[in-house]
KOLTI-563696 format. One record per residue (C-alpha): chain; x, y, z. Coordinates in steps of 0.2 Angstrom, whole numbers. Layout:
N
chaine|xx|yy|zz
A|X|Y|Z
...
This chain:
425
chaine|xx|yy|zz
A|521|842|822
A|531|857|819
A|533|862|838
A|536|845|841
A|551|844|828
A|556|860|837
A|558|854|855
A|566|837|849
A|581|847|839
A|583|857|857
A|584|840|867
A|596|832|853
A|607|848|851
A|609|853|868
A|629|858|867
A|624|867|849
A|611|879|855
A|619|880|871
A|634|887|862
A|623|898|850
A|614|904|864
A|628|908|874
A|635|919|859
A|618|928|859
A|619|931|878
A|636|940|878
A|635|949|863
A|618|956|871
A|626|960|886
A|637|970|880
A|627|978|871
A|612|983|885
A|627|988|897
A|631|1001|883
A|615|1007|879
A|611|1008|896
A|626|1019|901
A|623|1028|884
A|604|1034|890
A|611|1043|904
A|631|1047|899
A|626|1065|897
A|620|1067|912
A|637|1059|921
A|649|1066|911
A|641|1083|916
A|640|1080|935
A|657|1075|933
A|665|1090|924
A|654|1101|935
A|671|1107|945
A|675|1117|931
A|661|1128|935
A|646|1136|929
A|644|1132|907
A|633|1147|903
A|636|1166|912
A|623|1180|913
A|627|1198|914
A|621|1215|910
A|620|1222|893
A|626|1237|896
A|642|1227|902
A|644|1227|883
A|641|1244|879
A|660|1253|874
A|657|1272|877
A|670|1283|878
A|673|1303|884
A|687|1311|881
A|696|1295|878
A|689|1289|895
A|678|1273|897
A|660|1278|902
A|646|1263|907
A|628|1267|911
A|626|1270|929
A|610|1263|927
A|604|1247|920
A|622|1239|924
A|612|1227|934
A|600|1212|934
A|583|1209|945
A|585|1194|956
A|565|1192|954
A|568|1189|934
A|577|1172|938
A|560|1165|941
A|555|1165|924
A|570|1154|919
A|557|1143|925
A|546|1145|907
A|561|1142|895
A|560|1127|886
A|575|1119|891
A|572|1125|910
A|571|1108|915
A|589|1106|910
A|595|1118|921
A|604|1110|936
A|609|1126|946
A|612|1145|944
A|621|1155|959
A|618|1176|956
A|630|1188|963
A|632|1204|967
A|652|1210|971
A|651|1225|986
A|665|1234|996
A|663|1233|1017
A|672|1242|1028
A|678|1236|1045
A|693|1237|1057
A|706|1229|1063
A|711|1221|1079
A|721|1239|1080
A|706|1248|1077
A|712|1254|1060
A|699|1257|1045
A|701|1242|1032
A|690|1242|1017
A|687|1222|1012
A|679|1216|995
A|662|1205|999
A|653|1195|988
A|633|1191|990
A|627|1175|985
A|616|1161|986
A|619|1143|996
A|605|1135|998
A|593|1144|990
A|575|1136|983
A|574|1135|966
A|559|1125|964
A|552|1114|972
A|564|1103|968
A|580|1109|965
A|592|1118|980
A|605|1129|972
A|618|1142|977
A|637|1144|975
A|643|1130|985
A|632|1117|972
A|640|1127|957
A|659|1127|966
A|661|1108|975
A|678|1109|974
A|676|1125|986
A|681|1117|1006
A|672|1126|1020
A|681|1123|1038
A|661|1127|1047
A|645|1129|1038
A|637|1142|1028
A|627|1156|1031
A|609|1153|1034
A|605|1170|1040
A|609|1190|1035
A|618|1193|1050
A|631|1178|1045
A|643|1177|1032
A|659|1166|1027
A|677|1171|1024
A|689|1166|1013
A|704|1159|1019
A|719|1172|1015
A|705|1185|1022
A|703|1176|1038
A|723|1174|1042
A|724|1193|1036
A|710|1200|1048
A|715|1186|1062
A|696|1179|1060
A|691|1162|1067
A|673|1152|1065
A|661|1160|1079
A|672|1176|1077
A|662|1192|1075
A|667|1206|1061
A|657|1223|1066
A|654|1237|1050
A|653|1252|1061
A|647|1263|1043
A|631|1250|1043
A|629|1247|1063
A|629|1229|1059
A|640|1216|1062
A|644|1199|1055
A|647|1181|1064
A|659|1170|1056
A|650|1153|1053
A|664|1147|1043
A|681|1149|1034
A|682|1146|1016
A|696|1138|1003
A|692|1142|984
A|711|1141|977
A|704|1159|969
A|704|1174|971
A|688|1172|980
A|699|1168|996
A|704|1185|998
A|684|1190|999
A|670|1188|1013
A|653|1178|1008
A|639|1182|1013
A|619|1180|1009
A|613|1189|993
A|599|1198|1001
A|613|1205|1015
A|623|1213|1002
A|610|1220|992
A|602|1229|1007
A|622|1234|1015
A|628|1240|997
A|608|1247|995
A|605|1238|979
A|588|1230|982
A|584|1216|968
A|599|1218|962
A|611|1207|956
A|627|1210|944
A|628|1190|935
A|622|1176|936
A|632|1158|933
A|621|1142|927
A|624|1127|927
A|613|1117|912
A|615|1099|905
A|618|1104|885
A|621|1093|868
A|637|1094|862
A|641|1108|851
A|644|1106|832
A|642|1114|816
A|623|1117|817
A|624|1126|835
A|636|1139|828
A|621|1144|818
A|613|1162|820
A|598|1156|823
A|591|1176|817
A|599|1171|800
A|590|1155|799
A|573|1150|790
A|558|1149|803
A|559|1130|802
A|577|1128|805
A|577|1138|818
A|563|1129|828
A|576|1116|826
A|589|1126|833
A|579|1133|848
A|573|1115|851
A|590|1109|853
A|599|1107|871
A|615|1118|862
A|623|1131|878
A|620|1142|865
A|601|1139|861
A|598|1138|882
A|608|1154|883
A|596|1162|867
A|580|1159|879
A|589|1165|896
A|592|1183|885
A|575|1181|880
A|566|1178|899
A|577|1192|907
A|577|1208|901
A|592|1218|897
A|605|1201|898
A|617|1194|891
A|621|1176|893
A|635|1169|884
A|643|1147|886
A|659|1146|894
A|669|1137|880
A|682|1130|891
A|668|1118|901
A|656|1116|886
A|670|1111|873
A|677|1099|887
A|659|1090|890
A|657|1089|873
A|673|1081|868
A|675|1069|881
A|658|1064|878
A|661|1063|859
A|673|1052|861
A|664|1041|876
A|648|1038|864
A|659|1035|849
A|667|1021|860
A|653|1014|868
A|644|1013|849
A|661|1002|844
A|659|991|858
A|642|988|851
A|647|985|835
A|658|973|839
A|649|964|851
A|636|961|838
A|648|958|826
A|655|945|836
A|640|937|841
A|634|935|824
A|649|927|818
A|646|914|835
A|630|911|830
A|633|910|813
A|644|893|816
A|636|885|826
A|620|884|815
A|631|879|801
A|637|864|813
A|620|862|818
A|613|859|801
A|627|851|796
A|625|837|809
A|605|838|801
A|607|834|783
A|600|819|784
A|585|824|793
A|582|840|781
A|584|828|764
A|572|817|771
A|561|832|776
A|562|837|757
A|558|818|750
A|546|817|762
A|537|833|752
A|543|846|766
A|543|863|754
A|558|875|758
A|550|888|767
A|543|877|778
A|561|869|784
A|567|886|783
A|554|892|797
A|559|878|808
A|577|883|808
A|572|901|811
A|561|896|824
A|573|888|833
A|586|901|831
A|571|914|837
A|568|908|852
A|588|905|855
A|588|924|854
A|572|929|866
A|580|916|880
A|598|925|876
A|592|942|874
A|580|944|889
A|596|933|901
A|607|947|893
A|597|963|895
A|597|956|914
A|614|955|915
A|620|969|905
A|607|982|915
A|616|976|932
A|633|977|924
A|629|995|916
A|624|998|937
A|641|991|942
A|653|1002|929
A|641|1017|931
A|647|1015|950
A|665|1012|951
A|669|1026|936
A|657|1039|939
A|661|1047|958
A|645|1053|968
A|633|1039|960
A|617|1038|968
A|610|1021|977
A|608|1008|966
A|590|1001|966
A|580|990|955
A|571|1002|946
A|588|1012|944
A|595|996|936
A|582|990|925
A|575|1001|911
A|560|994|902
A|562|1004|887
A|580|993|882
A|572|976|885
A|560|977|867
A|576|985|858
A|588|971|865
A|579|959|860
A|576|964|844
A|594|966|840
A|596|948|846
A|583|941|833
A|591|951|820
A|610|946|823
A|604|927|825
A|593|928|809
A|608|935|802
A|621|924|807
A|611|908|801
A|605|913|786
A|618|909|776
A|620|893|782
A|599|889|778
A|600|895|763
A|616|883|757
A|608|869|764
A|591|870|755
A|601|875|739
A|606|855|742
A|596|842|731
A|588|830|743
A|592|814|733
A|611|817|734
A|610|821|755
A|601|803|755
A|613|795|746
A|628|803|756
A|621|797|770
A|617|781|764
């Protein structure tokens, strides 16, 4: 009887649950579209604001050290670099997972001639380009630096190197040109040309392992810029986490802060320094601040809204049903037992609208993700749909349509069934 009573008020109420479904539908897809851009805004927002460079910068300790002779600024002449071999254990940190890219360097002077045959000392720079990481991740300056344009292609041997723009038209070099270092009894072909818009134009590029074996600084290297995908900072992340308890600092290490990733980078390699680049890390963390706080008021409202829907068209549902509930009551119908039917019908009203609007809000969140994020990735099914949103959407759905018809149950049972009989009579 009860799921027969159930399927007659969906047959004679078609335009009310329609409607009431409908509110269920749109308020839940906004709601997945937000949640399902929210999962992976981080990750966005940091790909996007990657043209600002690497967010966390490692150099030397002894970088830091402030000697001074006779009123003249001494530094170590040793320990004043890094090993390139001690990148590898950035693999072991906890948050290695987050880091997206890293690009050593090591700055060396070259000297060549010119077209005249005049001496000319020119400042080089040995880098990575394509250099494996792991076994999944390919990094080097040009992933750290995409707003860097390359007239050719980059080096992939020792004997080629790159040079910057303002360099080139100094020295007269083209692509395929050769530069020859007579003091190394080397040369160098030219496999492109390079525009930074820095000071990096007035420098020649070439492979890390080139430079360290001209300048004879094997495993060398004098920084290092990482790129890593962090949690916006705030007041916790300010923290000195040697000031902390042992279980808040756990916390604090445990956190994807810059400044708890750079904490375990000094930790894996000796004699470093690692310190966040404030200008990209506060500029991820507020624009992403303030995407999150809009995406969680869009959600609100659209709840909000959707409750309110559903809300009135119950009342005009039971409404139009007075007569049927009073005769339920004479008949000896208790309370909770009409009160299940109602709630029945308005749970299965949110399971239909909440699984059509998880649907449609994971293929909208695909659509925005691709028209504001640039360099989005193909959009398949498994991109699209994430099973983890579909238990949660729904759930929300029962709890704003439970909500919204509520008061209007619990007015209409508060009625004596004698006086809804007579009304009607």
């Amino acid at each position: 009887m009860f799921f027969r009573l159930l399927m007659e008020s969906f047959r004679r109420q078609r335009r009310r649950k329609a409607l009431a479904g409908l509110a269920i539908l749109l308020g839940t897809t906004a709601v997945t579209a937000m949640l399902a851009l929210a999962l992976t805004i981080g990750d966005r927002i940091h790909n996007e604001l990657a043209v600002y460079g690497a967010n966390i910068i490692v150099f030397p300790t002894a970088e830091q050290l402030d000697v001074k002779i006779g009123g003249v600024d001494v530094k170590p002449a040793s320990g004043s670099f890094l090993k390139e071999t001690d990148l590898s254990k950035l693999k072991t940190i906890f948050w290695a997972n987050n880091i997206t890219g890293l690009s050593p360097e090591l700055p060396l002077t070259i000297n060549t001639s010119t077209a005249g045959g005049s001496p000319i000392a020119i400042s080089a720079l040995g880098l990575w380009f394509n250099h494996p990481f792991t076994d999944t991740l390919k990094t080097g300056a040009p992933s750290l630096h995409p707003w860097w344009k390359i007239n050719g292609a980059w080096p992939t041997s020792n004997d080629q190197a790159v040079i910057g723009s303002a360099l080139a038209t100094k020295l007269n070099l083209h692509t395929g040109d050769t530069l020859a270092l007579p003091e190394l009894a080397s040369h160098l072909t030219i496999t492109g040309v390079v525009s930074t818009g820095d000071a990096t134009e007035n420098q020649l590029l070439l492979p890390l392992s080139a430079a360290q074996t001209f300048a004879n600084l094997p495993n060398s290297i004098s920084r290092v810029e990482v790129s890593a995908r962090t949690k916006p900072e705030d007041a916790f992340a300010r923290k000195d986490p040697d000031t902390l308890s042992p279980k808040l600092r756990e916390v604090w290490y445990c956190r994807p802060y810059a400044n708890s990733i750079a904490y375990q980078i000094r930790e894996a390699i000796p004699g470093s320094q690692a310190e966040q680049v404030r200008r990209v890390e506060q500029s991820e963390g507020t624009v992403l601040a303030r995407i999150s706080g809009l995406m969680w008021l869009i959600c609100a409202a659209a709840l909000l809204a959707a409750g309110f829907a559903v809300s009135a068209a119950m009342a005009t549902a039971i409404l139009e049903r007075q007569g049927e509930i009073g005769l339920m009551r004479s008949l000896g119908a208790s309370k909770g037992a009409i009160a299940m039917l109602f709630y029945a019908e308005t749970g299965l009203l949110a399971i239909i609208g909440g699984t059509l609007g998880y649907l449609l809000g994971s293929g909208l969140a695909a659509w925005l993700g691709a028209r504001i994020f640039a360099n989005e990735a193909a959009v398949t099914l498994g991109t699209i749909l994430n099973p983890v949103l579909l238990p949660v959407v729904i759930a929300l759905a029962l709890v704003v349509a439970i909500a919204g018809s509520t008061p209007s149950i619990r007015t209409t049972l508060k009625m004596n069934p004698s006086e809804i009989l007579r009304a009607d009579a």
